[in-house]
DRENKOL-250958 format. One record per residue: residue in one letter; residue number from 1; x, y, z of N, C-alpha, C in turn. Coordinates in pm, whole numbers, plus 32768, in hexadecimal, padded with zeros to 4 digits. Each point is the difference from the previous one (the first is absolute). Example, Ala and Ser with C-alpha at 12.3 -4.5 7.8 and 13.67 -1.06 7.14 Angstrom:
BEGIN
+------+------+------+------+------+------+------+------+------+------+------+
! resn ! resi !  nc1 !  nc2 !  nc3 ! cac1 ! cac2 ! cac3 !  cc1 !  cc2 !  cc3 !
+------+------+------+------+------+------+------+------+------+------+------+
!    A !    1 ! 8527 ! 7DC7 ! 830C ! 7FA7 ! 8077 ! 8000 ! 805A ! 8078 ! 8000 !
!    S !    2 ! 7FDD ! 8069 ! 7FB8 ! 8052 ! 8077 ! 8006 ! 7FB3 ! 806D ! 8049 !
+------+------+------+------+------+------+------+------+------+------+------+
END
This chain:
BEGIN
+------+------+------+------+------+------+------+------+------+------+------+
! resn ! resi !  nc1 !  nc2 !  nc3 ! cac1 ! cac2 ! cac3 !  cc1 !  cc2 !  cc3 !
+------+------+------+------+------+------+------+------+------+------+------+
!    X !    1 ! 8053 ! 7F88 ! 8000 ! 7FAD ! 8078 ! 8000 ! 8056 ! 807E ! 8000 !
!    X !    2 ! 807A ! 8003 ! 804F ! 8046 ! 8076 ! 8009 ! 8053 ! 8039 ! 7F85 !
!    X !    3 ! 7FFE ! 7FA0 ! 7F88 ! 8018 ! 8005 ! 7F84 ! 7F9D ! 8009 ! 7F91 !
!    X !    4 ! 7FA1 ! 7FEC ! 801F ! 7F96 ! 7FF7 ! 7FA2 ! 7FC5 ! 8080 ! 7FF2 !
!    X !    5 ! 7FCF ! 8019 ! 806D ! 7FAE ! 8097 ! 8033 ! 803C ! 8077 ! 7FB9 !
!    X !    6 ! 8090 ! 7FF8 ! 800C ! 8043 ! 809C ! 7FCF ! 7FFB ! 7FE4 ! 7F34 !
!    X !    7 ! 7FE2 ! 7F67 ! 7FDE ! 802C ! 800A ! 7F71 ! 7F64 ! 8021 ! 7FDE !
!    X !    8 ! 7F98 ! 7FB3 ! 8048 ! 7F95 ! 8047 ! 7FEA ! 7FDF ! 805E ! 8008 !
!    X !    9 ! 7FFE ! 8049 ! 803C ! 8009 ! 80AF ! 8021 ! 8047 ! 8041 ! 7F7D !
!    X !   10 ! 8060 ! 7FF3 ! 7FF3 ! 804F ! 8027 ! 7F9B ! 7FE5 ! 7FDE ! 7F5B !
!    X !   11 ! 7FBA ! 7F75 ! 7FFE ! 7FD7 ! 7FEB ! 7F81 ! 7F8B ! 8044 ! 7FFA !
!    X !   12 ! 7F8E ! 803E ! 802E ! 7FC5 ! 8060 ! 8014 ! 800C ! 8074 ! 7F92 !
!    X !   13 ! 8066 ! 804A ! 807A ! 803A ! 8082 ! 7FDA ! 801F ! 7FDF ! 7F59 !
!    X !   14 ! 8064 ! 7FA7 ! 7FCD ! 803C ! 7FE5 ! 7F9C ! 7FCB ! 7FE2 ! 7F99 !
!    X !   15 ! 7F76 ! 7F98 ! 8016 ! 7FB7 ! 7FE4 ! 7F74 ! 7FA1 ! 80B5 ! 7FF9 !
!    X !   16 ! 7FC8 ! 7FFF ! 8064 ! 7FC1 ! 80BF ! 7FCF ! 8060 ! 805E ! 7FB7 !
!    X !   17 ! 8073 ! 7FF9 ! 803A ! 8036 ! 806E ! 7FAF ! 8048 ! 7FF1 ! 7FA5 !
!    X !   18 ! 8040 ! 7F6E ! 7FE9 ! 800C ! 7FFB ! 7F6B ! 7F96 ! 7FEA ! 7F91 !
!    X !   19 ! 7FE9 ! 7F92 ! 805D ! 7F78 ! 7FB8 ! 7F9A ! 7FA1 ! 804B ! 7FC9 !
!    X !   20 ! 7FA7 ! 804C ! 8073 ! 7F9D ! 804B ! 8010 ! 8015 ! 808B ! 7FCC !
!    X !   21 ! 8082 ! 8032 ! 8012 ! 800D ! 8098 ! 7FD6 ! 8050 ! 8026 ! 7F86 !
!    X !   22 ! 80B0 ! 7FC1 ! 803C ! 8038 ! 8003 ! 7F94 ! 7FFC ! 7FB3 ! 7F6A !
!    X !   23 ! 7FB4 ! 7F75 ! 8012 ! 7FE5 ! 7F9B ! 7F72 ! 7F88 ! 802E ! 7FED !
!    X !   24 ! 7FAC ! 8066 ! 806F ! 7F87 ! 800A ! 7FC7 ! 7F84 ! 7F93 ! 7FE1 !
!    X !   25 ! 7FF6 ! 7FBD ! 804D ! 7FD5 ! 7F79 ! 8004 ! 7F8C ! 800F ! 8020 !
!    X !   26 ! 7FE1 ! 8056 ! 805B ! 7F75 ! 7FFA ! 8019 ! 7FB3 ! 80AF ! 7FEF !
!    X !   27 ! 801F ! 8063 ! 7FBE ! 7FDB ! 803A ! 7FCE ! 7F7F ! 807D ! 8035 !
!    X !   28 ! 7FDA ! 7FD4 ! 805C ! 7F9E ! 8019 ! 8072 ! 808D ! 8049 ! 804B !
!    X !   29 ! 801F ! 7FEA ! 8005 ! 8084 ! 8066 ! 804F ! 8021 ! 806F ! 7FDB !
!    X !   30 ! 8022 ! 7FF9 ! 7F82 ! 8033 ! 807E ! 7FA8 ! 7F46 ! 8080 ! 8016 !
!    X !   31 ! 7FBF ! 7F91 ! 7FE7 ! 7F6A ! 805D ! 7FF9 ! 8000 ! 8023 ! 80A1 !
!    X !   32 ! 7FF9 ! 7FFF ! 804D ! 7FEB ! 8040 ! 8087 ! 807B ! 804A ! 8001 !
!    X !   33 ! 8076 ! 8019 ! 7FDA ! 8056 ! 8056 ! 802A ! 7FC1 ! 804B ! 7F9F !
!    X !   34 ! 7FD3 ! 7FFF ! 7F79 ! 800F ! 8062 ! 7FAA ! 7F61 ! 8056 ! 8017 !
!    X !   35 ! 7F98 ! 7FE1 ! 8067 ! 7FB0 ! 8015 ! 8058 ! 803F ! 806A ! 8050 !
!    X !   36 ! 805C ! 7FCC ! 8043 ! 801E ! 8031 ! 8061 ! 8059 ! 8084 ! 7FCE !
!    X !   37 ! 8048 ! 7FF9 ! 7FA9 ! 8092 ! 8073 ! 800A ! 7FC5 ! 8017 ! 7F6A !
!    X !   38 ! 7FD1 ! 7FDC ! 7F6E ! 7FC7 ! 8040 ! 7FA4 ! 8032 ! 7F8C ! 7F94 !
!    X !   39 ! 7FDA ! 7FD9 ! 7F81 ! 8045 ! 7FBE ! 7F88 ! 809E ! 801A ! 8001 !
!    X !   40 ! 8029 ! 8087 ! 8021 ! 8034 ! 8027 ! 7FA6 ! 80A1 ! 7FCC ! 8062 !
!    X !   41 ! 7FFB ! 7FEF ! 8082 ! 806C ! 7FE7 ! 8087 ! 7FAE ! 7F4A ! 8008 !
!    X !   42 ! 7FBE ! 7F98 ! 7FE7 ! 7FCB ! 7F99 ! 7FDE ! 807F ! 7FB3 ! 800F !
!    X !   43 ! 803A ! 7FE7 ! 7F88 ! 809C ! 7FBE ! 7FC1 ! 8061 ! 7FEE ! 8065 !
!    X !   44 ! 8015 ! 80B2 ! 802D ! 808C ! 7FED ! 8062 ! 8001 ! 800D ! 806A !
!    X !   45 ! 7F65 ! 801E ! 803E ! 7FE7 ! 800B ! 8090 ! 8000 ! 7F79 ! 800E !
!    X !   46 ! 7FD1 ! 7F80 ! 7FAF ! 7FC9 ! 7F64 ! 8025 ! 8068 ! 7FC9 ! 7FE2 !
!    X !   47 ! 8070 ! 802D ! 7FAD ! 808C ! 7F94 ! 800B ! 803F ! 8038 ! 8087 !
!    X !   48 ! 8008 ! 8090 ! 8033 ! 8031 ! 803B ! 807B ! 7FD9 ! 7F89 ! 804C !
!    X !   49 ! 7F81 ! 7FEE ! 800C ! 7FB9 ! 7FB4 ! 8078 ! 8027 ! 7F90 ! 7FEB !
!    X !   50 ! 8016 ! 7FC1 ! 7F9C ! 800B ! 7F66 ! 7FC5 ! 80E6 ! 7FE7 ! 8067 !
!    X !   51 ! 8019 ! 8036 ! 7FDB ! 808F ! 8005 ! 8019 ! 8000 ! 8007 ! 80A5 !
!    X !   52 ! 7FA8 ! 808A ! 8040 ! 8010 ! 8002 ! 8076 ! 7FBB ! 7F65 ! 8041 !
!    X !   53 ! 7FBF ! 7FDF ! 7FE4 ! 7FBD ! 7F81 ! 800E ! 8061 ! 7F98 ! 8019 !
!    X !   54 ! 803C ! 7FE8 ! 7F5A ! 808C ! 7F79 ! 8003 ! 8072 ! 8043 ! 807A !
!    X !   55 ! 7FFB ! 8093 ! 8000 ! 8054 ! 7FF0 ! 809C ! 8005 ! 7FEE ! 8092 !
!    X !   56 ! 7F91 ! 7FF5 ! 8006 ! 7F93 ! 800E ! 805E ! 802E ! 7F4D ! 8028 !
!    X !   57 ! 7FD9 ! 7FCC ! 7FAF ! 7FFB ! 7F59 ! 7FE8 ! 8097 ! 7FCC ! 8002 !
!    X !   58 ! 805F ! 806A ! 7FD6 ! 807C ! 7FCA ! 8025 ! 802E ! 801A ! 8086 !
!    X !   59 ! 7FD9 ! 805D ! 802C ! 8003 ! 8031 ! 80A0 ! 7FDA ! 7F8C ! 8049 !
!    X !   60 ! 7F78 ! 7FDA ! 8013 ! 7FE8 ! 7F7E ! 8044 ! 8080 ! 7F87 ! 7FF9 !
!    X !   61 ! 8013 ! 7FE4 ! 7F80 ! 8030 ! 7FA8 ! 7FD1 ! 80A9 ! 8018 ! 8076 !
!    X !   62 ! 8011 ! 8069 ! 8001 ! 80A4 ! 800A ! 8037 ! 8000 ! 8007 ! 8065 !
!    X !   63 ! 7F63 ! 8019 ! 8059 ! 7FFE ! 7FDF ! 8090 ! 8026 ! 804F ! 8062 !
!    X !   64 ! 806E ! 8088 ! 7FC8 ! 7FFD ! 8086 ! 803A ! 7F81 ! 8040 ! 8044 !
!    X !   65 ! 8026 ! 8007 ! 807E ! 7FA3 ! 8070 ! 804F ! 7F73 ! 7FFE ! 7FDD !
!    X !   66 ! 7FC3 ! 7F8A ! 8036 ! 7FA5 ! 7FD3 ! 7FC3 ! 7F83 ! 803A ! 8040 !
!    X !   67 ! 7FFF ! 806B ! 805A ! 7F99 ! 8017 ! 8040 ! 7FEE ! 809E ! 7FA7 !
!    X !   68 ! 8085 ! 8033 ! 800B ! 7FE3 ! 806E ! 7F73 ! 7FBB ! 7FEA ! 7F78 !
!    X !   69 ! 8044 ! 7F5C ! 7FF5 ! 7FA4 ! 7FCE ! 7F50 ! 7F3E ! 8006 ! 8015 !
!    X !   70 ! 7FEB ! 7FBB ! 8098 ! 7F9B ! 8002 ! 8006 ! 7FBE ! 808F ! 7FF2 !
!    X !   71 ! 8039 ! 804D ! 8066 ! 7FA8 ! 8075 ! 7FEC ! 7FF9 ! 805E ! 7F8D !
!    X !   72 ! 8089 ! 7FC9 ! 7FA6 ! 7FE1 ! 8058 ! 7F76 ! 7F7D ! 7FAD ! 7FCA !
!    X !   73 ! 801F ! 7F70 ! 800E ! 7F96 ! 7FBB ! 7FAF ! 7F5E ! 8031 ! 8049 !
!    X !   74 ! 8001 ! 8006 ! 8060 ! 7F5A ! 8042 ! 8029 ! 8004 ! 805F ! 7FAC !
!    X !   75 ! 8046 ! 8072 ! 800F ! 8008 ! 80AA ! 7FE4 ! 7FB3 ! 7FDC ! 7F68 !
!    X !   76 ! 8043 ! 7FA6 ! 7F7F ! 7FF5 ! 800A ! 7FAC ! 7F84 ! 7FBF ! 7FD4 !
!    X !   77 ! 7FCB ! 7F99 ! 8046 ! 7F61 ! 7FAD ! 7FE3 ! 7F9C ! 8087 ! 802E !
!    X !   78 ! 7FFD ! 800B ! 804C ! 7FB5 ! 807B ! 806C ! 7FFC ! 8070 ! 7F7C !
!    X !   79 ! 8063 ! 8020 ! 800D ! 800D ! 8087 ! 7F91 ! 7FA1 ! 7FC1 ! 7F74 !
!    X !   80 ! 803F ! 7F99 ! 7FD7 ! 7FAE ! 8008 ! 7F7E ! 7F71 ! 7FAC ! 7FF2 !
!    X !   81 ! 7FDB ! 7FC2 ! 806D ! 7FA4 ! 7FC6 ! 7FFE ! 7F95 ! 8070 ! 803B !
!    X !   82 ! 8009 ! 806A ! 8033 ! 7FA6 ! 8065 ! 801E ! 7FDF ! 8064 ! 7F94 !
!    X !   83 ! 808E ! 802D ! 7FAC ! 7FF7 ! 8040 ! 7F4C ! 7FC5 ! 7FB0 ! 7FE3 !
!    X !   84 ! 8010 ! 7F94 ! 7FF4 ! 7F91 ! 7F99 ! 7F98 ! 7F79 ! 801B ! 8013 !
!    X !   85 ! 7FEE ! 7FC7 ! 8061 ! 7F69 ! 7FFC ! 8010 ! 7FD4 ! 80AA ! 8019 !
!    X !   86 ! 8032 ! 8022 ! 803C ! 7FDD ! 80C1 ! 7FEC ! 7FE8 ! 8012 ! 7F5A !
!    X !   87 ! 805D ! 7FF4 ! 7FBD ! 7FF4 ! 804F ! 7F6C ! 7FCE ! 7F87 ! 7F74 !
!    X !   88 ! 803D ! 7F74 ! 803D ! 7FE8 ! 7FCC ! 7F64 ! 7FAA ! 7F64 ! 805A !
!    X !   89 ! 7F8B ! 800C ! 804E ! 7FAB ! 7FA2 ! 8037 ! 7FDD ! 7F92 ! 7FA3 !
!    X !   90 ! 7FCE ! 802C ! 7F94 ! 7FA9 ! 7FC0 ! 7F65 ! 8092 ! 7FB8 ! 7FC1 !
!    X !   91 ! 808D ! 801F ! 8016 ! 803D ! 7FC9 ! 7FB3 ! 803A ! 7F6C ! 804F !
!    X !   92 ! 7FD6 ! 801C ! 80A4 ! 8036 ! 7F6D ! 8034 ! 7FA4 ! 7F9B ! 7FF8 !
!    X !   93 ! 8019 ! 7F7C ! 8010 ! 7FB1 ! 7F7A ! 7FED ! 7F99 ! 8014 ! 806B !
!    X !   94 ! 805C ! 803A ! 80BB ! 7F9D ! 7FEC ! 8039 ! 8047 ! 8022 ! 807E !
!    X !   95 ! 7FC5 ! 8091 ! 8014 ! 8043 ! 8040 ! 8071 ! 8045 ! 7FCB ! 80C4 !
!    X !   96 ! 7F6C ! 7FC8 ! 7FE4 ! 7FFD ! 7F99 ! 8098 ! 805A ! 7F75 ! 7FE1 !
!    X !   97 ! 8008 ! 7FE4 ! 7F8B ! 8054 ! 7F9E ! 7FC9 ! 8090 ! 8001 ! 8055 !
!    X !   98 ! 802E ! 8077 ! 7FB8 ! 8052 ! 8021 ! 7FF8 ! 8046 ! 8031 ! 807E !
!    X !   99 ! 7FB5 ! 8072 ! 8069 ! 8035 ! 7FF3 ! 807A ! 800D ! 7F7B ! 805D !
!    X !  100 ! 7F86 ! 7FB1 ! 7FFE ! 800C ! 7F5A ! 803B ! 8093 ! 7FD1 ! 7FE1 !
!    X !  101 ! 8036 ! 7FE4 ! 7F6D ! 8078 ! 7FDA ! 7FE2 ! 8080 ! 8018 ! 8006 !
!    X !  102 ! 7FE9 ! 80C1 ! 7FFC ! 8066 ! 804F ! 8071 ! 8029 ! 8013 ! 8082 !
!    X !  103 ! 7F9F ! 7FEE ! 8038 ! 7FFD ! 7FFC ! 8094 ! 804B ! 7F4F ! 8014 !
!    X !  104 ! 7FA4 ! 7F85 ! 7FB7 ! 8058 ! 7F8A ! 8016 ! 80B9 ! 8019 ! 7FF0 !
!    X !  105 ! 7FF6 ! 8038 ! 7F79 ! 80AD ! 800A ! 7FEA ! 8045 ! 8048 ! 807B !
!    X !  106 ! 7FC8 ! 8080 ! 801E ! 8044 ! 8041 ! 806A ! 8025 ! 7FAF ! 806C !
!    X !  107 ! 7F94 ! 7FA7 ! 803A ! 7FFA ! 7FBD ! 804F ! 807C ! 7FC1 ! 8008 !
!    X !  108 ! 8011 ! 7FD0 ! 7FA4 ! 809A ! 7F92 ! 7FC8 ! 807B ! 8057 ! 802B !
!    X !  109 ! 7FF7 ! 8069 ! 7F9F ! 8052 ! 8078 ! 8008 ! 804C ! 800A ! 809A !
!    X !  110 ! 7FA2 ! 8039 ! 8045 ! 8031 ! 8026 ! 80A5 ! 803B ! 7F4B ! 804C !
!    X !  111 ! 7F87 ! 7FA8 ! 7FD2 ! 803F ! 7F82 ! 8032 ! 80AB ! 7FF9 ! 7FEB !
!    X !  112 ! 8000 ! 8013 ! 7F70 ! 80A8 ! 7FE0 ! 7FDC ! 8054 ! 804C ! 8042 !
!    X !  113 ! 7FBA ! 8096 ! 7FFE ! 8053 ! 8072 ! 802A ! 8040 ! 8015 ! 80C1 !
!    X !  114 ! 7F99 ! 7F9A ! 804B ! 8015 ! 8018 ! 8077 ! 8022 ! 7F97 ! 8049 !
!    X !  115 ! 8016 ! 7F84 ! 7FB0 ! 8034 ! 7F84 ! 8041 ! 80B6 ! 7FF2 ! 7FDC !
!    X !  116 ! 8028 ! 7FF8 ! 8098 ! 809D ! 7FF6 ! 7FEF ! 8037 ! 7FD1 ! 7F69 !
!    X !  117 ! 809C ! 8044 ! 7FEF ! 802E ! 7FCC ! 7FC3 ! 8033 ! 7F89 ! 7FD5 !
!    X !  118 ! 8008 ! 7F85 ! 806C ! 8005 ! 7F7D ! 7FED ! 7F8C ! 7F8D ! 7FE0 !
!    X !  119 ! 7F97 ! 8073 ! 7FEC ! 7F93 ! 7FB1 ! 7FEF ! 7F88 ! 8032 ! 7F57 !
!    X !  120 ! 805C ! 807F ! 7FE4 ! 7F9A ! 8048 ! 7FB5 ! 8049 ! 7FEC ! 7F77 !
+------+------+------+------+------+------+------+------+------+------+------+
END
């Protein structure tokens, strides 16, 4: 478990922001940023995000100061899961969905983040 948890967490971060932002894979992404910030910032605001994402996911992965990773990782669900549903509601699958599944991940998140280092 103390190996599994951080690659899960991290494969997370990693399939969204490459997959999802930078390969553009799921496309519903690019449309809520471009909601959010205009068409025209769309492109390089969602690879911005796509990149900060894969680092985000490499952070976990290296196991550094992991209670900082966590709380960037809240800062950043929180932050955009409230823009979301504030500005582009109609473009998610399913708002309550979506916090249920955030709140589970977080859950994970702080688990990894606050159990000793010989165990996490």
């Amino acid at each position: 478990m103390h190996r599994v948890l951080p690659l899960a967490i991290a494969s997370v971060w990693i399939f969204h922001g490459l997959y999802s932002k930078l390969l553009d894979g799921i496309p519903r992404h690019r449309a809520i940023v471009a909601r959010v910030l205009g068409e025209e910032w769309a492109v390089p605001a969602t690879v911005v995000v796509g990149v900060l994402e894969v680092l985000l996911g490499a952070w976990v992965l290296s196991g550094w100061n992991r209670r900082a990773c966590a709380v960037v990782q809240t800062l950043a669900l929180v932050a955009m899961n409230s823009i979301e549903i504030a500005i582009a509601r109609d473009l998610l699958i399913s708002a309550a969905g979506m916090l249920a599944l955030n709140a589970a991940f977080l859950a994970g998140v702080w688990f990894w983040a606050t159990r000793p280092t010989s165990v996490a």
